[in-house]
Each structure stands twice: as structure tokens, then as C-alpha cells.
N, CA, C and O atoms as a Tinker XYZ file with bonds, in Angstrom:
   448  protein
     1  N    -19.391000  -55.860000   14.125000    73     2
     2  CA   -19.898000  -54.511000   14.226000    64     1     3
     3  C    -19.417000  -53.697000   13.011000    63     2     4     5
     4  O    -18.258000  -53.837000   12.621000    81     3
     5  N    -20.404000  -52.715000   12.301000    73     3     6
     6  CA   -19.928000  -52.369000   11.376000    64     5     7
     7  C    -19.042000  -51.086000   11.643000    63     6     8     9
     8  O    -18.646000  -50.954000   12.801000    81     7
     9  N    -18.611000  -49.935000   10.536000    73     7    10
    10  CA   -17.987000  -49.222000   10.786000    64     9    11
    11  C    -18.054000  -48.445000    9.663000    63    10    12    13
    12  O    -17.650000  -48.764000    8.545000    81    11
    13  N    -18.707000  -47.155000   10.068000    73    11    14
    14  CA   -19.253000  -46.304000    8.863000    64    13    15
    15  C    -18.432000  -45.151000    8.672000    63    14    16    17
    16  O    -18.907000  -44.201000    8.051000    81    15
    17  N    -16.958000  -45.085000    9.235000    73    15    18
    18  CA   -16.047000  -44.113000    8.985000    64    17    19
    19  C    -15.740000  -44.498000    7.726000    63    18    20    21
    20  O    -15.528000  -45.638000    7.312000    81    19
    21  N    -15.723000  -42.870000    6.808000    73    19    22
    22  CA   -14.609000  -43.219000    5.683000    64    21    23
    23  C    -15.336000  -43.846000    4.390000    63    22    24    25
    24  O    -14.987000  -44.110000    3.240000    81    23
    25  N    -16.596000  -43.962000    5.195000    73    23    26
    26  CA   -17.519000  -44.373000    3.446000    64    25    27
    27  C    -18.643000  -43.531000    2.667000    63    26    28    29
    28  O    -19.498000  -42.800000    3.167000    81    27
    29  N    -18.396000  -43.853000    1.173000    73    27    30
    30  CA   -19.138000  -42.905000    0.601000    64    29    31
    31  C    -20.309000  -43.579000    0.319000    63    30    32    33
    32  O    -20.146000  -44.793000    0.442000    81    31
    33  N    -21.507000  -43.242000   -0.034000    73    31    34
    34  CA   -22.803000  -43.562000   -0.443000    64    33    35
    35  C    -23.470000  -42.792000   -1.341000    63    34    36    37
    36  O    -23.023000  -41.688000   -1.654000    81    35
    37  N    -24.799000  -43.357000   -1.942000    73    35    38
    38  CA   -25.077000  -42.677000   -2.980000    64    37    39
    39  C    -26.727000  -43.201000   -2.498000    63    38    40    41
    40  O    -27.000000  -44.048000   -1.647000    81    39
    41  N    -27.487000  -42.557000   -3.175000    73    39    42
    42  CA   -29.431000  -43.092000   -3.111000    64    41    43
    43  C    -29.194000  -43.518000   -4.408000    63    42    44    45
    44  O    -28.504000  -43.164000   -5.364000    81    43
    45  N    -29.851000  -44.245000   -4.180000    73    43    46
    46  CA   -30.377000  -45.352000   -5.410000    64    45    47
    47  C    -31.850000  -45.882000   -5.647000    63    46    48    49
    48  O    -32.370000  -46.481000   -6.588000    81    47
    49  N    -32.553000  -45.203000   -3.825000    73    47    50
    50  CA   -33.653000  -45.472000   -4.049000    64    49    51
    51  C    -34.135000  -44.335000   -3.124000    63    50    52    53
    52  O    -33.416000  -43.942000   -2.206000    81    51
    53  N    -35.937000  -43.554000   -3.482000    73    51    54
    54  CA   -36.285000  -42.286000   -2.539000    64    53    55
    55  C    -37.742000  -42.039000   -2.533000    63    54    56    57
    56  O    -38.178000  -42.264000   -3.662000    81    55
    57  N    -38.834000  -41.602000   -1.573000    73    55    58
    58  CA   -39.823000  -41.702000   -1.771000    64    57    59
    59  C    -40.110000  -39.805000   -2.806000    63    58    60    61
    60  O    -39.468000  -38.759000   -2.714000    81    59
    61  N    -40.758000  -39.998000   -3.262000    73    59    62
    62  CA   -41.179000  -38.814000   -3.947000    64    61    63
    63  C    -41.089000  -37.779000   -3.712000    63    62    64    65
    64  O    -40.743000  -36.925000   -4.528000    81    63
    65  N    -41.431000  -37.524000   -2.295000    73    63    66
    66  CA   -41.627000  -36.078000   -1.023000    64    65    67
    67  C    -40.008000  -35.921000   -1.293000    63    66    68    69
    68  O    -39.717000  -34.731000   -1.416000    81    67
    69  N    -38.823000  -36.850000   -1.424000    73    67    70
    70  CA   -37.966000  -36.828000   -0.598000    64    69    71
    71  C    -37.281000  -35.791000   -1.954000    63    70    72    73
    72  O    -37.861000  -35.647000   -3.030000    81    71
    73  N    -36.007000  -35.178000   -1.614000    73    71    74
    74  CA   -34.754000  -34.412000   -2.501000    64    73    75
    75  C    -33.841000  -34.791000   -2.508000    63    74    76    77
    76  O    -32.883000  -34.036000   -2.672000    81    75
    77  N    -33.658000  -36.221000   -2.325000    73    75    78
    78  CA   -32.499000  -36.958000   -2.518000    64    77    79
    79  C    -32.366000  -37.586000   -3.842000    63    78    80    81
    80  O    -33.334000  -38.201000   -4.289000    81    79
    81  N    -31.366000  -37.506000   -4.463000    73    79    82
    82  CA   -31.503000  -38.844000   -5.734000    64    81    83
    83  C    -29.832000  -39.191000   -5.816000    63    82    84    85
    84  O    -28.863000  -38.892000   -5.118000    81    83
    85  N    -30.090000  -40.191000   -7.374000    73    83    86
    86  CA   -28.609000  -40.710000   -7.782000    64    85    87
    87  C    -27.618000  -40.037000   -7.907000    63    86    88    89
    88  O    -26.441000  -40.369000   -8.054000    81    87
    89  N    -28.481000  -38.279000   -7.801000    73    87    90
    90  CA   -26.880000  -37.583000   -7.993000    64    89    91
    91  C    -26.295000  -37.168000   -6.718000    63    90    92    93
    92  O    -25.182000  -36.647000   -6.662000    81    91
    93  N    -27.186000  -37.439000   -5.470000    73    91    94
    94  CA   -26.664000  -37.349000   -4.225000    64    93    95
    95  C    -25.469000  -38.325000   -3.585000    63    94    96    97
    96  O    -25.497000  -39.544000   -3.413000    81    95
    97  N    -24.252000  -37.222000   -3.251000    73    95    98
    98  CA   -23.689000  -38.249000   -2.607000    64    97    99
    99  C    -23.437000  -38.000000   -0.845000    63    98   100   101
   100  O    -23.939000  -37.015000   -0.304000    81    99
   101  N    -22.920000  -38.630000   -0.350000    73    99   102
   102  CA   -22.973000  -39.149000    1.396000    64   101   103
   103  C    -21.429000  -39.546000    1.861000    63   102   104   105
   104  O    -20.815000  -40.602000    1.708000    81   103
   105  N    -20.996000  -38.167000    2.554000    73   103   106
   106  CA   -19.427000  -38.708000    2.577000    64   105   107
   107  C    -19.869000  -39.468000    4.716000    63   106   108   109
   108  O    -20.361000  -38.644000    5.488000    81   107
   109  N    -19.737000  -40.165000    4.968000    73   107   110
   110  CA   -19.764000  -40.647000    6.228000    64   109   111
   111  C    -18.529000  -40.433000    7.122000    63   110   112   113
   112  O    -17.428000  -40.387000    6.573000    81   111
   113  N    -18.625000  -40.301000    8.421000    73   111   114
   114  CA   -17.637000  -40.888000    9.696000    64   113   115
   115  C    -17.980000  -41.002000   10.884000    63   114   116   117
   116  O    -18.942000  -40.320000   11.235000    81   115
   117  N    -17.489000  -41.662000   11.632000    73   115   118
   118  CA   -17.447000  -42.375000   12.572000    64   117   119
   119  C    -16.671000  -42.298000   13.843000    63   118   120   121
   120  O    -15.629000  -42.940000   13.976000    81   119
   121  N    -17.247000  -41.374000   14.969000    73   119   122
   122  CA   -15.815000  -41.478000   16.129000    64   121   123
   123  C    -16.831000  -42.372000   17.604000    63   122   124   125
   124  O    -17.640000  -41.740000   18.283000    81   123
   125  N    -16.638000  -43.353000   17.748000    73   123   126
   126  CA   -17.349000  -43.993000   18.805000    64   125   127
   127  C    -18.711000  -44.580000   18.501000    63   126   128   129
   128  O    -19.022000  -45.405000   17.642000    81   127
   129  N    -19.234000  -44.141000   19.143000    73   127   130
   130  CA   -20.799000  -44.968000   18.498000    64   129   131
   131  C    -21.479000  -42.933000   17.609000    63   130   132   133
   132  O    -22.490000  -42.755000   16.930000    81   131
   133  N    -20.742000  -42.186000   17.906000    73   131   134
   134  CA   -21.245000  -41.009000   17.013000    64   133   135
   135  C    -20.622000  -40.741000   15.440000    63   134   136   137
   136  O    -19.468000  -40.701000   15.013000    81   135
   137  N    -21.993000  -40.574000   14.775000    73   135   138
   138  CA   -22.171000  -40.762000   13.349000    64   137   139
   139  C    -22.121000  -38.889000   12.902000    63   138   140   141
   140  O    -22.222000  -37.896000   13.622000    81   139
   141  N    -21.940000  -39.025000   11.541000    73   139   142
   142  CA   -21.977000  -37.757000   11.117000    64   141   143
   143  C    -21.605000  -37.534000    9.753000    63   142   144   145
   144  O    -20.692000  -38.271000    9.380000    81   143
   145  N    -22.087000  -36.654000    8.819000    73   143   146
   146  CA   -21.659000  -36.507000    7.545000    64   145   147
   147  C    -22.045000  -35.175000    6.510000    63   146   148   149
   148  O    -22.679000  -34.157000    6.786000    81   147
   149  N    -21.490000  -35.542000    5.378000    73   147   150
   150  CA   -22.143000  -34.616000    4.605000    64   149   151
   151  C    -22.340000  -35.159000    3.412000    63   150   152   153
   152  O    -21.902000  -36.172000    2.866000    81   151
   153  N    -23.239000  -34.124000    3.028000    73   151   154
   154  CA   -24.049000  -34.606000    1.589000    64   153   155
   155  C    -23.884000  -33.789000    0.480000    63   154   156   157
   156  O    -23.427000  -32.723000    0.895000    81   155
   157  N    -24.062000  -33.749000   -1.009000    73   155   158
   158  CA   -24.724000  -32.602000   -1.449000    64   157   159
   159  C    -24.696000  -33.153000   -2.997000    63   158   160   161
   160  O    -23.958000  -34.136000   -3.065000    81   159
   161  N    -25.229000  -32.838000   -4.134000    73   159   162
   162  CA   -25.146000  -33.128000   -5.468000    64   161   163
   163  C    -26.999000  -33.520000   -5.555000    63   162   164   165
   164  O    -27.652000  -34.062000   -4.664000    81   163
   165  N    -27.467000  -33.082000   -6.801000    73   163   166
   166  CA   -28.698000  -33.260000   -7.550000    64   165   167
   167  C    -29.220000  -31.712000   -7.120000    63   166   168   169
   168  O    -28.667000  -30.691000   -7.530000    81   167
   169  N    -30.486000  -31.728000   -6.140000    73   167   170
   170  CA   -31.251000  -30.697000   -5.477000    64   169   171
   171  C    -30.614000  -30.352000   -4.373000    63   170   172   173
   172  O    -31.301000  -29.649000   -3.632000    81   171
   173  N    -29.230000  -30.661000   -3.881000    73   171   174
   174  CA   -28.983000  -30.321000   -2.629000    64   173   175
   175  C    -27.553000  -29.477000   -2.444000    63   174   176   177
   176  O    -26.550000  -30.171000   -2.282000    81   175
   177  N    -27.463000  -28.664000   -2.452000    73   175   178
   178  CA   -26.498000  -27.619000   -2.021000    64   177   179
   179  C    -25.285000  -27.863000   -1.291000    63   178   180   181
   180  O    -24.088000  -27.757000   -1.558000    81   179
   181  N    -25.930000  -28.208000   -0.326000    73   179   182
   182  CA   -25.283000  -28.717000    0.802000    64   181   183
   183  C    -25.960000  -29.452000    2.113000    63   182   184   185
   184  O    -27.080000  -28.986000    2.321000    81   183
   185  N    -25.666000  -30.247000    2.842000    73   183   186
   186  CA   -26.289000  -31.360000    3.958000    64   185   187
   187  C    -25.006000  -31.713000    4.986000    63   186   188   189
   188  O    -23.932000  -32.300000    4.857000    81   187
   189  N    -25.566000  -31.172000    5.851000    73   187   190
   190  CA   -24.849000  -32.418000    7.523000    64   189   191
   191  C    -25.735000  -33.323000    8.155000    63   190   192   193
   192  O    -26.965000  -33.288000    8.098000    81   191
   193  N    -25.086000  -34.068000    8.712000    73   191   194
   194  CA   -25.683000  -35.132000    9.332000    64   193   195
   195  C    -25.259000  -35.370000   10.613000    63   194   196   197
   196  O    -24.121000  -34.937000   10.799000    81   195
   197  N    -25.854000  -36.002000   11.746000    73   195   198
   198  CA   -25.484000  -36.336000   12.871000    64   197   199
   199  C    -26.236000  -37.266000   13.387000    63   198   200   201
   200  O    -27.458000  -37.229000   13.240000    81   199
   201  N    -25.676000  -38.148000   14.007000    73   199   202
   202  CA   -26.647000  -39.096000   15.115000    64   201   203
   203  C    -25.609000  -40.182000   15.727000    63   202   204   205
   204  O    -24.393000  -40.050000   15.872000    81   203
   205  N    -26.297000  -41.110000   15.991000    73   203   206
   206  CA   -25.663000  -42.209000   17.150000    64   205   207
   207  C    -25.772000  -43.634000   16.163000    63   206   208   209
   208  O    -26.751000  -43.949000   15.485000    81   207
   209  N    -24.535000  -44.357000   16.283000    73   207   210
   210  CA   -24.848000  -45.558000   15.933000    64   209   211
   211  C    -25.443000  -46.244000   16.842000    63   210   212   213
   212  O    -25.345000  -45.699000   17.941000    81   211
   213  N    -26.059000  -47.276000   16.852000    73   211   214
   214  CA   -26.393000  -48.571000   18.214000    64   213   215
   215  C    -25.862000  -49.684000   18.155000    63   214   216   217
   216  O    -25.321000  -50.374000   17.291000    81   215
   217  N    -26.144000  -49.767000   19.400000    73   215   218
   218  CA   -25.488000  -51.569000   18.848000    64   217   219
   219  C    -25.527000  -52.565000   18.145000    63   218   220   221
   220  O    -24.697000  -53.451000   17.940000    81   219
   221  N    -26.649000  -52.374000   17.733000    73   219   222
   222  CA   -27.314000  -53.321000   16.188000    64   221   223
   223  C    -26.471000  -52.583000   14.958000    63   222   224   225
   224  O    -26.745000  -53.010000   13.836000    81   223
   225  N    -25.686000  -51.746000   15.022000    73   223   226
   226  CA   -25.211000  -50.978000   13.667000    64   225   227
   227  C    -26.468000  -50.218000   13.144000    63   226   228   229
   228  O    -26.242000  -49.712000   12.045000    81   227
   229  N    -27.628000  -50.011000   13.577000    73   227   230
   230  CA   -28.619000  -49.421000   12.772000    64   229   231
   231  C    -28.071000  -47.879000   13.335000    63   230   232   233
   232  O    -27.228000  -47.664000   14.206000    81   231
   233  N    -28.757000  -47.017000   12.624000    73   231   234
   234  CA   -28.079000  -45.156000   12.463000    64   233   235
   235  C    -30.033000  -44.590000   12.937000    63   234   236   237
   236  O    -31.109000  -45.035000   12.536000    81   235
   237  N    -29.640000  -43.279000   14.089000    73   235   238
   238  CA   -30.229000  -42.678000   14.092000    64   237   239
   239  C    -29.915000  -41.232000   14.416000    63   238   240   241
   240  O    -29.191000  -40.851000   15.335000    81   239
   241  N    -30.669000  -40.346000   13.383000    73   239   242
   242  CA   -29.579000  -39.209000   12.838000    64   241   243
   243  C    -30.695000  -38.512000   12.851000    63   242   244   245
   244  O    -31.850000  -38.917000   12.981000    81   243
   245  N    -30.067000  -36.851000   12.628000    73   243   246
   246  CA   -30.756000  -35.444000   12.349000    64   245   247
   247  C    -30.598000  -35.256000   10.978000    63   246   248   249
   248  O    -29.985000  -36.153000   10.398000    81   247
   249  N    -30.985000  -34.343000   10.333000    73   247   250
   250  CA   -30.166000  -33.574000    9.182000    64   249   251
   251  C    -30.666000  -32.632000    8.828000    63   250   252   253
   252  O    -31.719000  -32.227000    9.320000    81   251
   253  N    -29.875000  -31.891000    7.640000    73   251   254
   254  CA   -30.099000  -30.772000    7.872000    64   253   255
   255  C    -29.775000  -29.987000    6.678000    63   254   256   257
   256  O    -28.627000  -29.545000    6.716000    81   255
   257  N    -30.657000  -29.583000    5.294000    73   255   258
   258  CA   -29.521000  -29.055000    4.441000    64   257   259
   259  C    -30.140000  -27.579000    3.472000    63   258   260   261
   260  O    -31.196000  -27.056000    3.828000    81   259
   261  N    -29.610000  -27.203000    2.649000    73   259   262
   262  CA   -29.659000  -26.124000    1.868000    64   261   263
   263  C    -30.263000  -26.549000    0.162000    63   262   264   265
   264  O    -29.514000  -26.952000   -0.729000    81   263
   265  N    -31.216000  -26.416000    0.067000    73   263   266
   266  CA   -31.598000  -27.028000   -1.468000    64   265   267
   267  C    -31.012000  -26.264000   -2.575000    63   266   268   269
   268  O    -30.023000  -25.641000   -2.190000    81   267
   269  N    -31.283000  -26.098000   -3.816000    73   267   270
   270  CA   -31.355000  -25.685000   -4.815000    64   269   271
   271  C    -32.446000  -24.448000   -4.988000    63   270   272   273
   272  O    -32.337000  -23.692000   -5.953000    81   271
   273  N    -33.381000  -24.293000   -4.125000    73   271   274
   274  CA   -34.593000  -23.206000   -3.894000    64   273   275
   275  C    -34.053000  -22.508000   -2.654000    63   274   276   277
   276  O    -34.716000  -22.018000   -1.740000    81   275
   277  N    -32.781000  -22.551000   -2.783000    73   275   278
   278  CA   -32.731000  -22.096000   -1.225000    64   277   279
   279  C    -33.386000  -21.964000   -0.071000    63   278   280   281
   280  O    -33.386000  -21.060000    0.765000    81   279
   281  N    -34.228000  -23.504000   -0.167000    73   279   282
   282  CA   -34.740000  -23.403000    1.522000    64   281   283
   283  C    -34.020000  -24.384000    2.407000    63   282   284   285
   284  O    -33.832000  -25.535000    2.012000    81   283
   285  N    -33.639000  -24.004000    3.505000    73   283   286
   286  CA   -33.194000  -25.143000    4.608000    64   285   287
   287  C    -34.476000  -25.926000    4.957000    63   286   288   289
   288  O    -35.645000  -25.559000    5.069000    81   287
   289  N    -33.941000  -26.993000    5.077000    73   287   290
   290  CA   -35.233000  -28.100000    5.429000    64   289   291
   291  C    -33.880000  -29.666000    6.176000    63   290   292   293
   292  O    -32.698000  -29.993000    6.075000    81   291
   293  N    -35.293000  -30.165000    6.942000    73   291   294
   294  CA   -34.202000  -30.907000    7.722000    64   293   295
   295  C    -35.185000  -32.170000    8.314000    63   294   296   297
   296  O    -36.386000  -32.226000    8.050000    81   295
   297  N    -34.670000  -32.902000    8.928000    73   295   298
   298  CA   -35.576000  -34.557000    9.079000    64   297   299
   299  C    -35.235000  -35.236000   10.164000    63   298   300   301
   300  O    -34.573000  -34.646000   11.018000    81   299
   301  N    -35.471000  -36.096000   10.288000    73   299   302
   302  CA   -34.921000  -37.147000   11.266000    64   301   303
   303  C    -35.292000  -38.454000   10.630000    63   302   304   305
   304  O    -36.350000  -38.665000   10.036000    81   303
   305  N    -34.123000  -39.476000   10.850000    73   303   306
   306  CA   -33.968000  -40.734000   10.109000    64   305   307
   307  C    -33.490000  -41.664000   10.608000    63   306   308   309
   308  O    -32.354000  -41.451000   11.031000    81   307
   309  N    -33.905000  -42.745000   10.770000    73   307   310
   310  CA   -33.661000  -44.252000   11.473000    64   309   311
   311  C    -32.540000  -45.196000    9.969000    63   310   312   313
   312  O    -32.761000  -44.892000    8.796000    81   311
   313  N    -31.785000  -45.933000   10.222000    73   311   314
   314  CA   -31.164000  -46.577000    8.869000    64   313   315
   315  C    -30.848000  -47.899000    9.396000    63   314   316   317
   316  O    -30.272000  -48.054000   10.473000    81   315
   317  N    -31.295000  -49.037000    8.494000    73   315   318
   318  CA   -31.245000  -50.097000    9.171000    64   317   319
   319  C    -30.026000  -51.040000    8.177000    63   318   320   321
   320  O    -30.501000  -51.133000    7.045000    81   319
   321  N    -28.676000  -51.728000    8.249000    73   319   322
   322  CA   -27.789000  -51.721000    7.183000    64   321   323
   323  C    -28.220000  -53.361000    6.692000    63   322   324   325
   324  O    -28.730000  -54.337000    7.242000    81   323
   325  N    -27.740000  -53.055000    5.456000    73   323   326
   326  CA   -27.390000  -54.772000    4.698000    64   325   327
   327  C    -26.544000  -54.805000    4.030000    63   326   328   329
   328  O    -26.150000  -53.759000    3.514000    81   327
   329  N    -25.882000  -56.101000    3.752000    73   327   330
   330  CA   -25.021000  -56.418000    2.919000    64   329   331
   331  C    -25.379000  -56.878000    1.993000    63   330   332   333
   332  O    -26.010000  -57.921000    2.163000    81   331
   333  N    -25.157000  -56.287000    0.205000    73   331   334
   334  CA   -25.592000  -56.984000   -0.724000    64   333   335
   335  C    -24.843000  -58.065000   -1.140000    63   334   336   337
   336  O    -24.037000  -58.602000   -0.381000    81   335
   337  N    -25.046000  -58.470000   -2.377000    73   335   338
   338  CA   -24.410000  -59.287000   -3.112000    64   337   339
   339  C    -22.764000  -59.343000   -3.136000    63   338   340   341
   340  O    -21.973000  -60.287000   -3.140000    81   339
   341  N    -22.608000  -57.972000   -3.150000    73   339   342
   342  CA   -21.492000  -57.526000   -3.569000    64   341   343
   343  C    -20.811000  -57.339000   -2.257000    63   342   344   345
   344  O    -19.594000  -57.186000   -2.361000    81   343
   345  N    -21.391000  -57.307000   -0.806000    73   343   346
   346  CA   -20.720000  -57.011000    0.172000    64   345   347
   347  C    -20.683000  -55.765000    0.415000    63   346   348   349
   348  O    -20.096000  -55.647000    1.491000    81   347
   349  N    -20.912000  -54.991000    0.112000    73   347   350
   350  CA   -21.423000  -53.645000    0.275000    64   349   351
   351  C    -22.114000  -53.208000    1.061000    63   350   352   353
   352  O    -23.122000  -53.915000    1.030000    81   351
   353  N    -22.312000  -51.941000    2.287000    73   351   354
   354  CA   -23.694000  -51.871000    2.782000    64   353   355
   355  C    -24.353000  -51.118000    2.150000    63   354   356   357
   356  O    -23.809000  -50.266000    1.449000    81   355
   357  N    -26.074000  -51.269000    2.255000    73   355   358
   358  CA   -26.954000  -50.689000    2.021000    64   357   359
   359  C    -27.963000  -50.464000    3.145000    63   358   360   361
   360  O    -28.509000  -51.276000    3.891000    81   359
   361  N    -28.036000  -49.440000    3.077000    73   359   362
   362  CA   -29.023000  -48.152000    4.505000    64   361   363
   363  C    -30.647000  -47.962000    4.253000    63   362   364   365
   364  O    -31.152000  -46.892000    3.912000    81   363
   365  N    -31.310000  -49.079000    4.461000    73   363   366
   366  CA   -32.513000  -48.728000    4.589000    64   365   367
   367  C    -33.099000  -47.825000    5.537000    63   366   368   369
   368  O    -33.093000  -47.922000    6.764000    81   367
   369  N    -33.591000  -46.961000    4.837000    73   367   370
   370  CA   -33.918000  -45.919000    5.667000    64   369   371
   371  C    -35.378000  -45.240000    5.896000    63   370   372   373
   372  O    -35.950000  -45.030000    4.827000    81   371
   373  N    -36.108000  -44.851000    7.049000    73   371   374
   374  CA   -37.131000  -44.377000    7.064000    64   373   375
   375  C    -37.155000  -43.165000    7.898000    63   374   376   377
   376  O    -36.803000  -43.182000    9.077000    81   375
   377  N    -37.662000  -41.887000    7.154000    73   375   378
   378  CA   -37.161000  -40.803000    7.259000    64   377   379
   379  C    -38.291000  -40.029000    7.426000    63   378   380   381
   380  O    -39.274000  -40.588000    6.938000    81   379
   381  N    -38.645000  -38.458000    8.160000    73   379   382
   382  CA   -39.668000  -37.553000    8.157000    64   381   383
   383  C    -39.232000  -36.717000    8.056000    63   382   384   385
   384  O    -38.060000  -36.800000    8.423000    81   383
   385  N    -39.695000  -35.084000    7.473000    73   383   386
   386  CA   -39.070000  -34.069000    7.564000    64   385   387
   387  C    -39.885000  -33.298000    8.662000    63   386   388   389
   388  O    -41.045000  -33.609000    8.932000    81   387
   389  N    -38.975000  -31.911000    9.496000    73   387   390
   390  CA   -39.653000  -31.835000   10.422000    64   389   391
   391  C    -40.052000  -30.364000   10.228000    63   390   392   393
   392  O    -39.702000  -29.427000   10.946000    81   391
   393  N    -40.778000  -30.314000    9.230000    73   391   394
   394  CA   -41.344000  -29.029000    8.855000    64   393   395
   395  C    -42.678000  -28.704000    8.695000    63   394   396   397
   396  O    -43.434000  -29.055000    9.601000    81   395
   397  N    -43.021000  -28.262000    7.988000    73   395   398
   398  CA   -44.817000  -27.751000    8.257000    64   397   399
   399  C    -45.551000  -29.010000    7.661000    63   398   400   401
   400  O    -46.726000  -29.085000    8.020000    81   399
   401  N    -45.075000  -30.108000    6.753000    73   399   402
   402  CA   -45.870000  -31.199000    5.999000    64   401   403
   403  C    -45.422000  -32.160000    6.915000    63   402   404   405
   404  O    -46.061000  -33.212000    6.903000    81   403
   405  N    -44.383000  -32.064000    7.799000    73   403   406
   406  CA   -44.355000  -33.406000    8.415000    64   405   407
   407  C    -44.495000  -34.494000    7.576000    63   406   408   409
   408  O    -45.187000  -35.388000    8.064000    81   407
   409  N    -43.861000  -34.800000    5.962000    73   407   410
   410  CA   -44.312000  -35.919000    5.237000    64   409   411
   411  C    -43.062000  -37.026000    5.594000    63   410   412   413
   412  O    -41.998000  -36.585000    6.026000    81   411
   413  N    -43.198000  -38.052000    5.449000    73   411   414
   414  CA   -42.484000  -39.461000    5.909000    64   413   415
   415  C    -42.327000  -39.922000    4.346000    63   414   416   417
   416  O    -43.026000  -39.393000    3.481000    81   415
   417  N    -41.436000  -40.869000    4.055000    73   415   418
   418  CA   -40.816000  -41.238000    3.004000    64   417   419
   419  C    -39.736000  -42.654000    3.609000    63   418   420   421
   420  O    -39.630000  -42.945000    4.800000    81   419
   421  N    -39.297000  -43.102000    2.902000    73   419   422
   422  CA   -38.738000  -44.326000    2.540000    64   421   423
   423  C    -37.523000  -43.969000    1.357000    63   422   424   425
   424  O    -37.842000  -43.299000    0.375000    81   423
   425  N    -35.984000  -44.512000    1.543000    73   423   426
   426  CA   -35.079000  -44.303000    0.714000    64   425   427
   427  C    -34.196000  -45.418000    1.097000    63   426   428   429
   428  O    -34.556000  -46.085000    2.067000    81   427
   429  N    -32.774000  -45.826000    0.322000    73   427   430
   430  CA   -31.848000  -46.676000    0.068000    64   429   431
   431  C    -30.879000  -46.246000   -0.218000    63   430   432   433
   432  O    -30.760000  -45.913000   -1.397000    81   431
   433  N    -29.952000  -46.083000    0.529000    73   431   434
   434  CA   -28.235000  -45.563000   -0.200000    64   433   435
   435  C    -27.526000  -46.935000    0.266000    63   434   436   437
   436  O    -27.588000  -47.691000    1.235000    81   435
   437  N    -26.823000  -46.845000   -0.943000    73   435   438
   438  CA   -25.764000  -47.983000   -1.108000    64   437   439
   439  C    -24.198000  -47.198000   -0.934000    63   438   440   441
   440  O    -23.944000  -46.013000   -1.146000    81   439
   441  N    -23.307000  -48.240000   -0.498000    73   439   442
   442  CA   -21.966000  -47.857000   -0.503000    64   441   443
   443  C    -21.156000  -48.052000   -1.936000    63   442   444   445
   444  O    -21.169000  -48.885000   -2.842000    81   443
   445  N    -20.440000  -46.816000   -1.639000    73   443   446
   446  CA   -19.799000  -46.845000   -3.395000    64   445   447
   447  C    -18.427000  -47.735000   -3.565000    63   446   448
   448  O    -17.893000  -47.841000   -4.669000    81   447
């Protein structure tokens, strides 16, 4: 079972719609099967996070953050983990925002 307290992450990969990039980072933790974090660097101000791990280790979370245009905007996101090469996880993720475009996107954060 994995264990997502205490790790940092970064995107490395994002669909277009999305305001995440390489300069985003993802501080994580972990108390029980509840997930939670924060974000912020590139377009993003500031970001929390929340959701539930499962028993598969996959993440399903809220979020929630402050851009660079100062608008709050926020999503909901499923993350499914792998281990690369390196042993590392990586968070495939499929994500929607839950605002007036309702647009869906696709992203990848890796552990640093």
C-alpha cells in the first residue's frame, strides 16, 4: 500500500484547458485513507487539496485554488499511481473543472 504523506510532486505532463505546469509544485499528506495538500508555483497562487485514498492507492480529490488572474477555480480529480523506472510515483490523473466550461483534461505529476 502506498503512502502519500510527506511527498512532493511536480506536473510534467497537462491538458491545455488545464493551469498546471513544470513550475507547479504539490506538497502531499496523508492521515488514514484521507489525502490532502497544497500547491502553488507557475499560474497558481495558491491550491488545497482534499480527498480519500482507496484501497487500490488510486486518489480521489477536490481542489481548489487562486490563479494569477485572480480567479478561484476548482475541479475534481481521480489519480491512478505508477512506479517509474526510477521507483518513483507517478499520478495519472483525469480531472474536470467544476465551473461554467465544465472542460475535462488529462495530466501527470511525478514525485520529486
Amino acid at each position: 500500500m502506498l503512502n502519500y504523506n510527506n511527498r512532493q510532486f511536480v506536473s510534467i505532463e497537462n491538458t491545455k484547458s488545464g493551469e498546471v505546469s513544470s513550475e507547479t509544485y504539490f506538497d502531499y499528506y496523508q492521515e488514514g485513507n484521507v489525502f490532502y495538500g497544497d500547491y502553488s508555483g507557475g499560474e497558481i497562487i495558491k491550491g488545497k487539496i482534499v480527498g480519500i485514498v482507496n484501497p487500490d492507492d488510486t486518489l480521489e480529490f477536490r481542489y481548489n485554488h487562486v490563479n494569477t488572474s485572480n480567479e478561484i477555480r476548482g475541479g475534481t480529480c481521480n489519480s491512478v499511481p505508477r512506479l517509474n523506472a526510477e521507483g518513483k510515483i507517478e499520478l495519472h490523473e483525469n480531472w474536470q473543472w467544476l465551473d461554467k466550461s465544465q472542460t475535462k483534461g488529462r495530466s501527470i505529476v511525478r514525485e520529486v
